[in-house]
PAROKE-77150 format. One record per residue (C-alpha): residue in one letter; x, y, z; residue number from 1. Coordinates in Angstrom, 3 decimals. Example, Ala and Ser with C-alpha at 12.3 -4.5 7.8 and 13.67 -1.06 7.14 Angstrom:
REM PAROKE-77150
- code,xx,yy,zz,pos
- A,12.300,-4.500,7.800,1
- S,13.670,-1.060,7.140,2
This chain:
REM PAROKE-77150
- code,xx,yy,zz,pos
- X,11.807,37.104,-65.701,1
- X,13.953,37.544,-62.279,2
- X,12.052,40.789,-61.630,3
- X,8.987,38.674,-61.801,4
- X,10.405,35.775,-59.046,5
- X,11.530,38.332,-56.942,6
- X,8.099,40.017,-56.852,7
- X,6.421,36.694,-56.484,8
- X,8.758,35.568,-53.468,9
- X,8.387,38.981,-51.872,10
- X,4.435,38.444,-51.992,11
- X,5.083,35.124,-50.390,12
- X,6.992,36.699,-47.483,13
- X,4.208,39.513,-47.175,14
- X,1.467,36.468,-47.204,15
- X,2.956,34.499,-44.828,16
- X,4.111,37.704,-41.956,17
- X,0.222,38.268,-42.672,18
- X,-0.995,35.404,-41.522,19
- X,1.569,34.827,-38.896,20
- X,0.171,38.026,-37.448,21
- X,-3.497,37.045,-37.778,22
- X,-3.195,33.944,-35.782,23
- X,-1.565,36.090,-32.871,24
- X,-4.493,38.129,-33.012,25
- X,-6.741,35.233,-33.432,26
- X,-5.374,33.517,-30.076,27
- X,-5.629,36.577,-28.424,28
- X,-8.942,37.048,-28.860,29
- X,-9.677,33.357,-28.340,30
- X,-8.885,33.838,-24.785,31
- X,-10.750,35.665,-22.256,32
- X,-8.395,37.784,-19.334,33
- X,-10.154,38.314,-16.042,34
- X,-9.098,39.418,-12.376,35
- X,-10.896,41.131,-9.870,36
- X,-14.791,41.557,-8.293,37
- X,-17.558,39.717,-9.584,38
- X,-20.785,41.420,-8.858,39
- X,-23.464,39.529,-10.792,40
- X,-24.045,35.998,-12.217,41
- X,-21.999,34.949,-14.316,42
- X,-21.121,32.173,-16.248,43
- X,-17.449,31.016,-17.755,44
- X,-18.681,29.720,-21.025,45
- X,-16.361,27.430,-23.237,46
- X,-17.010,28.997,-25.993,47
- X,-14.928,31.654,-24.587,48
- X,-12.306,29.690,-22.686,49
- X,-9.260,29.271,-21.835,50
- X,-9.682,32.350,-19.292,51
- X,-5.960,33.548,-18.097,52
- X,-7.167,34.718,-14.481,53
- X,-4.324,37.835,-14.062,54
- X,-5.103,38.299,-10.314,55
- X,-7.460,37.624,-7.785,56
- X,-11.096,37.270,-8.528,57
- X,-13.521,36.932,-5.735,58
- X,-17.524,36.328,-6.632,59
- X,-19.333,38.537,-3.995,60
- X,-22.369,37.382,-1.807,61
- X,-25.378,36.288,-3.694,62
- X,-24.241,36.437,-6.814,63
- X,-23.257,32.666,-8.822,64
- X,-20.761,32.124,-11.214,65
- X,-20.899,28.889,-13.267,66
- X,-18.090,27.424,-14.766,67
- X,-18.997,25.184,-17.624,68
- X,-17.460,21.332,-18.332,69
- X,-14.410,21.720,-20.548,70
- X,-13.287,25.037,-19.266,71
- X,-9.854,25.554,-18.971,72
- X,-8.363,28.547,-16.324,73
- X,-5.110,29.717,-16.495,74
- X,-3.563,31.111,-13.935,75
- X,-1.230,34.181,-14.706,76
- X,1.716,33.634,-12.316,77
- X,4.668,35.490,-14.005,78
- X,4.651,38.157,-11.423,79
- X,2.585,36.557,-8.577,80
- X,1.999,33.517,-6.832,81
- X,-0.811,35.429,-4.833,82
- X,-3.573,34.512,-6.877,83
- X,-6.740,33.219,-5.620,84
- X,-10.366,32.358,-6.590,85
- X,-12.406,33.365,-4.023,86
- X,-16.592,32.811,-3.592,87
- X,-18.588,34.381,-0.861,88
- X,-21.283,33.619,-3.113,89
- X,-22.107,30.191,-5.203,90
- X,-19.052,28.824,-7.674,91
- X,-20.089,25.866,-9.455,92
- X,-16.762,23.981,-10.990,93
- X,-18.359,20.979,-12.062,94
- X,-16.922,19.207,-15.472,95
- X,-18.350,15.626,-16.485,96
- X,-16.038,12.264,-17.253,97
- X,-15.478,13.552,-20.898,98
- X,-15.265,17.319,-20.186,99
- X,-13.427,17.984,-17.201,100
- X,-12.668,21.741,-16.194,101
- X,-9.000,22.465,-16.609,102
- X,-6.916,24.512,-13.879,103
- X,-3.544,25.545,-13.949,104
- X,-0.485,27.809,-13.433,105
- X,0.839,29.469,-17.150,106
- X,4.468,29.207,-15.718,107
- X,6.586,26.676,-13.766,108
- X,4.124,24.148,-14.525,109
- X,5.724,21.949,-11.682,110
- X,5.899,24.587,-8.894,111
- X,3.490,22.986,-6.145,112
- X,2.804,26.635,-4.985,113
- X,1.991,28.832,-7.987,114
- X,-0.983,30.131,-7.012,115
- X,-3.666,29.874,-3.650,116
- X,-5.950,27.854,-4.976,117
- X,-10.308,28.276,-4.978,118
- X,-10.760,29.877,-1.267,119
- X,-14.558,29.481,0.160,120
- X,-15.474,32.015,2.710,121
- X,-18.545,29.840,4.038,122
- X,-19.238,32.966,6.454,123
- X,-20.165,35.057,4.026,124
- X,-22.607,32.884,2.541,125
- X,-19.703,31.192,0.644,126
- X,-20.506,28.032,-1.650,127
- X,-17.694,26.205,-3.587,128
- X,-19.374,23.035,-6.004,129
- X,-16.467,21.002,-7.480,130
- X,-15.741,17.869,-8.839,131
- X,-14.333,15.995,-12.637,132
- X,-11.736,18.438,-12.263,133
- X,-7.817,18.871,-13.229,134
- X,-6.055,21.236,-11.051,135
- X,-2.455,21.808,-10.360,136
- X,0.062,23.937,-8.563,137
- X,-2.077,25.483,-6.106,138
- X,-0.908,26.092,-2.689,139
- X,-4.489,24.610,-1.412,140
- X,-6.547,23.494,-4.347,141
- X,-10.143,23.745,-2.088,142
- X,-9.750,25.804,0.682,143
- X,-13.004,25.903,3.155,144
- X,-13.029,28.186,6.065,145
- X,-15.175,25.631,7.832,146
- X,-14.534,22.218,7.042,147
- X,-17.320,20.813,4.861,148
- X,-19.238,17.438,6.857,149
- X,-18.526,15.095,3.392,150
- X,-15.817,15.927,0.336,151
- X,-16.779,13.821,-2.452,152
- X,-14.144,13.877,-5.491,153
- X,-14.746,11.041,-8.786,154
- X,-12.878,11.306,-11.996,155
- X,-10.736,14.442,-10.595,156
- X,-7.058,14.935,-11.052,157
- X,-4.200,17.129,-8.367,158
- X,-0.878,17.721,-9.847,159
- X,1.503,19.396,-8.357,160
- X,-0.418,20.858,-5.745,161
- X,1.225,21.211,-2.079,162
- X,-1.831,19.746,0.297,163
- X,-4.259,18.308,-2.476,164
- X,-6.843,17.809,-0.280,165
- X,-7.060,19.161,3.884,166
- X,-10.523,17.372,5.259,167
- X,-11.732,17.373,8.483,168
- X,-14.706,14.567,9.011,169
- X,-15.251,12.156,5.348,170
- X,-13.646,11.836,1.945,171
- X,-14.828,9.943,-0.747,172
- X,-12.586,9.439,-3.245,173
- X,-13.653,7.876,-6.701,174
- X,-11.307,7.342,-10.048,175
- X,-9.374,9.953,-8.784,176
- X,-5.367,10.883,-9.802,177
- X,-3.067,12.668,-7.409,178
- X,0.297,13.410,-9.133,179
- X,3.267,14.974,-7.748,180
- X,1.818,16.458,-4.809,181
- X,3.765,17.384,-1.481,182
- X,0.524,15.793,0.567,183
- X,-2.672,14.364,-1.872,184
- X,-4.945,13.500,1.398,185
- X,-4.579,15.167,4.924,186
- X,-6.753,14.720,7.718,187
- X,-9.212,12.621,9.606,188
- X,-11.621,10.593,10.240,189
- X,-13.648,8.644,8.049,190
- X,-12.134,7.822,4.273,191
- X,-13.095,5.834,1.604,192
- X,-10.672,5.676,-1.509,193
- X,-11.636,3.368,-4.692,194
- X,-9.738,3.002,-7.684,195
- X,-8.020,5.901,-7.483,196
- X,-3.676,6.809,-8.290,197
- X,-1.001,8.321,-5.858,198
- X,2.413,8.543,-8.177,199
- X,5.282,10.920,-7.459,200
- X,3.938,12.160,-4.205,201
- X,5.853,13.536,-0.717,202
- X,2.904,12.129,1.344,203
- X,0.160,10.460,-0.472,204
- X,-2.093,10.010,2.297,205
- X,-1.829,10.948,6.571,206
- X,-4.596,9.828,8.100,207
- X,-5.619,10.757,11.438,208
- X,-9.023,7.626,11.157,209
- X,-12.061,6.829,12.504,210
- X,-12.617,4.174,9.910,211
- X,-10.451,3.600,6.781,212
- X,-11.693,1.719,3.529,213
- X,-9.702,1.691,0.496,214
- X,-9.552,-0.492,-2.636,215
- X,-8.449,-1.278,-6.246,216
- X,-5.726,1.777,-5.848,217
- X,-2.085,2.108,-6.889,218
- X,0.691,3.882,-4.744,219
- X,3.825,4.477,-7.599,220
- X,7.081,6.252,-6.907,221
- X,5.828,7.647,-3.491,222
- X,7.923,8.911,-0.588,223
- X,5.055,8.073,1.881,224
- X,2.033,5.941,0.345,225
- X,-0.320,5.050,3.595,226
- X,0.605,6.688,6.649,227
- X,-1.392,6.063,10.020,228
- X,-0.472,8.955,11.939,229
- X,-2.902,7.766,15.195,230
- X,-4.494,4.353,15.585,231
- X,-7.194,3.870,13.580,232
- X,-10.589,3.943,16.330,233
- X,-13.015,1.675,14.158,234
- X,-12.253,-0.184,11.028,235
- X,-9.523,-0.717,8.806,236
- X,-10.106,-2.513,5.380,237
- X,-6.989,-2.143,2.543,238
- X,-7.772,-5.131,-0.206,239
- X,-6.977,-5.153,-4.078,240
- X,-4.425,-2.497,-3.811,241
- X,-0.708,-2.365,-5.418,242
- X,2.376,-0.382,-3.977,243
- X,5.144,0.026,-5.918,244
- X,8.373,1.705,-5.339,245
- X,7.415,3.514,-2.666,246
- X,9.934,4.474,0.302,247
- X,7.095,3.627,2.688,248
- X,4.003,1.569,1.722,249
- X,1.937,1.483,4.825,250
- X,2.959,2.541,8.041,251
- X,1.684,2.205,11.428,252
- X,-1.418,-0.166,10.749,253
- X,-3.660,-1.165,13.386,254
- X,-7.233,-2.246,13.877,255
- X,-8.179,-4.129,10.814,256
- X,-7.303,-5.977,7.661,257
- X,-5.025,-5.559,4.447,258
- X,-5.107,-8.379,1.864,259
- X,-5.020,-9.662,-1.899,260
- X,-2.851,-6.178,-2.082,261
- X,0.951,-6.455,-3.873,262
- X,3.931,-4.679,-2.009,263
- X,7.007,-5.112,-5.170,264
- X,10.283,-2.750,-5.118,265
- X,9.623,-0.854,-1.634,266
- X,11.941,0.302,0.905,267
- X,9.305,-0.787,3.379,268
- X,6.263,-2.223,2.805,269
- X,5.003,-2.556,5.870,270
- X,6.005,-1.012,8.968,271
- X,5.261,-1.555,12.357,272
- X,1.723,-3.635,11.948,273
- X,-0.256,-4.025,14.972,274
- X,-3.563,-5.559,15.828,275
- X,-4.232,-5.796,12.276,276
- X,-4.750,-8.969,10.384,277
- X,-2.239,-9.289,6.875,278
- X,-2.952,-12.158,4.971,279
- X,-3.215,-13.377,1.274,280
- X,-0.514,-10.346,0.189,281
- X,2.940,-10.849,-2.284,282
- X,5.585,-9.669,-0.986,283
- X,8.640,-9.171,-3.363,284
- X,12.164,-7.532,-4.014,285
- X,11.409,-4.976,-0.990,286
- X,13.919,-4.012,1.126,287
- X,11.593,-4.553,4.253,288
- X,8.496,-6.661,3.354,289
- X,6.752,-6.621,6.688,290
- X,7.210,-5.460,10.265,291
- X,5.393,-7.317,12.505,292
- X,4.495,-5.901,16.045,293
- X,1.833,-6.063,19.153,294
- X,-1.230,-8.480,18.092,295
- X,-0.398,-8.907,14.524,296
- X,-1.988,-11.628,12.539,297
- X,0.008,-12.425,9.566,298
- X,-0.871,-15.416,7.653,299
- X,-1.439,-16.574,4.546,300
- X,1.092,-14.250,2.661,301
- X,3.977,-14.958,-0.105,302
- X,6.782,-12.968,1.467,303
- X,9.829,-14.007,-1.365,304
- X,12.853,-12.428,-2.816,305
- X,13.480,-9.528,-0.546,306
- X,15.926,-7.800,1.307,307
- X,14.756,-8.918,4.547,308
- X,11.451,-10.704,5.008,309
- X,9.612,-10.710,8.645,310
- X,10.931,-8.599,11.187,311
- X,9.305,-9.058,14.847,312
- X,9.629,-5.956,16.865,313
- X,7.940,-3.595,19.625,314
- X,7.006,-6.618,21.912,315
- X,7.676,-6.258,25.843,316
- X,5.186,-8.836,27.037,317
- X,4.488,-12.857,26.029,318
- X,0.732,-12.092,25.621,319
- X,1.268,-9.379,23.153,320
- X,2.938,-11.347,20.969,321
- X,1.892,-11.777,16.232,322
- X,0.832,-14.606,15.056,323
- X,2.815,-15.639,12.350,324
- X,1.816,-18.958,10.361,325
- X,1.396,-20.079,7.082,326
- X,3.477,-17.890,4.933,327
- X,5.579,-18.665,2.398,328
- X,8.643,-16.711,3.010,329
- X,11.672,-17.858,0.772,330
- X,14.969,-16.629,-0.590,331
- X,15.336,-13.188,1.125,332
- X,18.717,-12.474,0.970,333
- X,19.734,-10.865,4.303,334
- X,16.577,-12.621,6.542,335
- X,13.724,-14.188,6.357,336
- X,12.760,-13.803,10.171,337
- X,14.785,-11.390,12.413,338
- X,13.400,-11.573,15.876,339
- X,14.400,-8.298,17.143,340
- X,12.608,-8.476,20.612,341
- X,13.799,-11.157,23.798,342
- X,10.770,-13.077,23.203,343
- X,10.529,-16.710,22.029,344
- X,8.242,-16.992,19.191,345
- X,6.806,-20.758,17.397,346
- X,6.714,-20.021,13.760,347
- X,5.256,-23.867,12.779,348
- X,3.726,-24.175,9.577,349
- X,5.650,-21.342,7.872,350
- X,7.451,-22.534,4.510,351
- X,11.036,-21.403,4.215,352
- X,11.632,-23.172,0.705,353
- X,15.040,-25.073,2.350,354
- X,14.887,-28.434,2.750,355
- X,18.018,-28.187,5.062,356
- X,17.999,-26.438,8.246,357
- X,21.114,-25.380,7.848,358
- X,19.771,-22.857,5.437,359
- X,17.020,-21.763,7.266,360
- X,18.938,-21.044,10.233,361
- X,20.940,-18.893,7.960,362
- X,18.232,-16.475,7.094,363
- X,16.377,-16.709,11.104,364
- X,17.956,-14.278,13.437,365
- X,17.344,-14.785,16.898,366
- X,19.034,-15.885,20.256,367
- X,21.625,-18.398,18.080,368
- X,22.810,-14.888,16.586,369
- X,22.214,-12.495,19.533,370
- X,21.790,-13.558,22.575,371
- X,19.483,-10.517,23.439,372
- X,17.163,-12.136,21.183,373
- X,14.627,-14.677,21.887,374
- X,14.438,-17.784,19.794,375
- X,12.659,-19.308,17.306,376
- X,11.024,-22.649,16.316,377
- X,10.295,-23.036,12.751,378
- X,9.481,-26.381,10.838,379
- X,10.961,-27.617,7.299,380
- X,8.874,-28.209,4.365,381
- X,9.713,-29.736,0.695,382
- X,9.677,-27.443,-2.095,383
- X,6.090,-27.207,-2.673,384
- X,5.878,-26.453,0.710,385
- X,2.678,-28.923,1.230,386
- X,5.028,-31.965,2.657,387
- X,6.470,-31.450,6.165,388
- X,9.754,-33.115,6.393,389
- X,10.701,-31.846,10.010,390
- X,10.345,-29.415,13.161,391
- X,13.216,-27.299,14.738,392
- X,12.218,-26.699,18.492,393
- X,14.939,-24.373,20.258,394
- X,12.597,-24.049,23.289,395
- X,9.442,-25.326,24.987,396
- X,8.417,-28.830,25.020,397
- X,10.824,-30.961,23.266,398
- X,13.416,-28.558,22.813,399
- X,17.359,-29.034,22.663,400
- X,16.895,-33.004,21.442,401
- X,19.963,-32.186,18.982,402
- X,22.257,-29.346,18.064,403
- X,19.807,-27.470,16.238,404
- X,16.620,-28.808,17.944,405
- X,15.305,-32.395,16.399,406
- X,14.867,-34.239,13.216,407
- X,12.938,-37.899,13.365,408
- X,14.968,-40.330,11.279,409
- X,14.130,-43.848,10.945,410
- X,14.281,-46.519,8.137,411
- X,11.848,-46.121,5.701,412
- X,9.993,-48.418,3.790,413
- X,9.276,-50.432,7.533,414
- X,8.053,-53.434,7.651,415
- X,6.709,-54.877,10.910,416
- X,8.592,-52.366,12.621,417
- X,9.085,-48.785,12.962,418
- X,12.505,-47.890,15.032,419
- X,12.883,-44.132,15.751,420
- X,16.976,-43.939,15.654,421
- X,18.584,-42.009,18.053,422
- X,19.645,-42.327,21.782,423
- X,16.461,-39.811,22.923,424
- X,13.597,-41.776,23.978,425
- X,10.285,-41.904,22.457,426
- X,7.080,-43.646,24.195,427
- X,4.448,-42.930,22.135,428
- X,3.902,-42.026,18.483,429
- X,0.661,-41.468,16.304,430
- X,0.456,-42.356,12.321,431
- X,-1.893,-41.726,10.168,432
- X,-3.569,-43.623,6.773,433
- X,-4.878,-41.473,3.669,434
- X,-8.044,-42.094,4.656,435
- X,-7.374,-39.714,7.746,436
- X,-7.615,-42.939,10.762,437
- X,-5.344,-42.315,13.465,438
- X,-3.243,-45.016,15.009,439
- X,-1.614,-44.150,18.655,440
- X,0.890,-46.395,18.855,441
- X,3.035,-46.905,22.640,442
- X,6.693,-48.089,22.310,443
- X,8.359,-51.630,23.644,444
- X,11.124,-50.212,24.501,445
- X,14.279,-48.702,22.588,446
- X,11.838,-46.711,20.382,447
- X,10.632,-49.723,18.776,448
- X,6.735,-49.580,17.590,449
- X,4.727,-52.361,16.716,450
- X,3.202,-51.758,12.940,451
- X,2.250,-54.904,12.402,452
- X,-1.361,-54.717,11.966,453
- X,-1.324,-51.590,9.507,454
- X,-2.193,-52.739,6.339,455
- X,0.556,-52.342,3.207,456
- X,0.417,-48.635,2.370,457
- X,1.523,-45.080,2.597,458
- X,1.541,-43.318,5.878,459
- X,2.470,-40.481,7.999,460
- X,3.901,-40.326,11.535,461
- X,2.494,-37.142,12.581,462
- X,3.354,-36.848,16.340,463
- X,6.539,-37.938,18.750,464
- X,5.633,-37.491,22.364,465
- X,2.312,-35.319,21.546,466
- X,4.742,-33.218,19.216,467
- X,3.887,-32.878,15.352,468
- X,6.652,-33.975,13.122,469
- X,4.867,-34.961,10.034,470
- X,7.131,-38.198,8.472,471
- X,5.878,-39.440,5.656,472
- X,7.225,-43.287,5.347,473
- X,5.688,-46.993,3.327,474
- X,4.422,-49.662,5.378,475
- X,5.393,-52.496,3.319,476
């Protein structure tokens, strides 16, 4: 009886080293090795894929090899990161959305330099079709001897590539995914970028622009996201877009718009913005939400909870001066404005969340702080920031009427009478009723205004002396 287990469990062993050894052979033969010349069409079938490519292969003039959707290469880079896939004929590498061809290094899966890449020697007659792709580690996934007039890219993937994509006149990218690349886009001048992903890169995009559209994409975990590395000639247009945890969101913007986008968790989000209009963004927990410089127009935007909020820099000359109005910028923790130039700047209708100025002039730096700095007038609203409760001027018309610049303060409900308190004088005020009439009213001396003839109701005093102030008070 134990002879008969023994044999039995011996049989087992046999069975099983069998089979073990027919699935290595199996594999083996599942996969098709190739390297060198290619001499006449040819076609890369995947009914005979994954191919392990073991050294360079280079399709010769006027011959076509055509690599079918749902191909996957493997490149062979134990001993070599020389490999290449050369065509000085016609290579087709075209997958579709639910087959897309497959490329990629065997070894070191995240080396960004594994192997060369496809190489197209257009002089030679050279033709490289690509797109719905996955590629990674090559050195230069597309390389084109002469720049091609339009690369066009939907549903493709670059991982860990080291310059995902060089172009030299249009890109048109599409659902596209660049992953842990040293540089995903490099080049100029016209690009158009739509719903694609930039996560883990070095450089995600340097652009060198004529005209820059881009929309619906995410920048994740970048070093660089957006880089402008010359003004942009034509057109800039960045809407719909998110950046998150990037060192650098955008920098060097000029020459257009960016809106409806979300900057959360950056070092910077914005740096150095010129001649470019920002408006309608959220701004949040960034070190640096927004560098404002020559021209900017920045409106509209919720700039809360970061770091440091607005900072105003690069501006030599009045004229030159952003436009800054509108925002809501509220509990940044080390500045909400930081007026870094000697300019004086009027930040009115900005919301700073504080309904004492004591607390916004904590978080504005400017000539009070520094007095290399210019100053700046800013104006307090409630905590909905709809209701204007005062104006700060620290220069220009009106300026220096207390410590910190005025506050109106009078009794409130008034009666027949409407006394501005204070020793500056006033001579004439203007209210208005719900209904949007205007009353300009002249004073009778010690800022004492006549209100008799307003009807019972709620008003606002909305200038002192031609200056807004916007003081809601009762007429009883």
């Amino acid at each position: 009886m134990c002879s008969l287990f023994r044999g039995k469990r011996n049989f087992m062993k046999k069975l099983s080293l069998l089979l073990f050894a027919l699935s290595i052979l199996v594999n083996a033969q599942a996969q098709t090795n190739v390297a060198g010349g290619i001499y006449q069409n040819a076609t890369w079938s995947l009914a005979n894929s994954p191919y392990v490519v073991n050294g360079p292969v280079v399709v010769f003039p006027g011959v076509t090899l055509n690599i079918e959707p749902g191909v996957e290469i493997k490149i062979n880079n134990l001993t070599s990161s020389n490999i290449y896939i050369e065509t000085r004929g016609t290579l087709n590498c075209v997958g579709t959305d639910a087959q897309p061809i497959k490329i990629s290094a065997m070894y070191d899966t995240t080396n960004q330099t594994a192997w060369q890449g496809f190489i197209c020697t257009s002089a030679q007659g050279g033709v490289l079709n690509v797109d719905r792709f996955d590629i990674a580690n090559a050195f230069k996934p597309f390389a084109y001897d002469a720049p091609l007039a339009n690369y066009q890219y939907t549903n493709c993937k670059f991982r860990h590539c080291f310059e995902a994509i060089t172009l030299g006149n249009t890109v048109e990218l599409n659902n596209c995914q660049f992953i842990d690349n040293e540089t995903a886009v490099y080049g100029w001048s016209y690009f158009t970028i739509n719903n694609c992903l930039f996560k883990d890169n070095n450089t995600s995009v340097s652009a060198y622009p004529t005209a820059f559209t881009m929309t619906n994409t995410q920048f994740i975990d970048n070093a660089i996201g957006v880089s402008f590395a010359a003004p942009v000639f034509d057109s800039l247009y960045i809407t719909d877009c998110q950046f998150l945890n990037n060192l650098l969101a955008i920098g060097y913007p000029t020459n257009g718009q960016i809106f409806n986008c979300q900057f959360n968790d950056n070092a910077t989000a914005i740096q150095y913005a010129s001649e470019v209009e920002i408006f309608n963004n959220e701004f949040s927990f960034n070190e640096l939400a927004l560098e404002a410089s020559i021209d900017a127009d920045i409106h509209d935007n919720l700039i809360n909870n970061n770091i440091g909020g607005v900072l105003i820099s690069g501006v030599s000359n009045i004229q030159d001066s952003p436009e800054i109005y509108n925002n809501e910028i509220c509990s940044n923790i080390n500045f909400a404005v930081n007026n870094n130039t000697n300019m004086n700047y009027s930040l009115l209708s900005n919301c700073f969340c504080d309904l004492d100025s004591a607390g916004i002039e904590s978080v504005i730096i400017d000539g009070y702080d520094d007095i290399t700095k210019g100053l700046i007038n800013y104006q307090i609203y409630d905590s909905s920031c709809t209701v204007l409760l005062g104006t700060i001027l620290k220069y220009g018309p009106g300026a220096g009427l207390d410590e910190l610049g005025f506050d109106i303060l009078f009794e409130n409900p008034v009666q027949n009478e409407l006394q501005i308190l204070g020793e500056i004088n006033f001579s004439e005020i203007q209210i208005s009723d719900l209904s949007g009439r205007v009353y300009t009213l002249n004073s009778a001396g010690d800022n004492q205004f006549d209100v008799t003839m307003l009807p019972a109701g709620f008003y606002i005093l909305t200038t002192v002396n031609q200056i807004a102030v916007n003081k809601p008070f009762i007429k009883r």
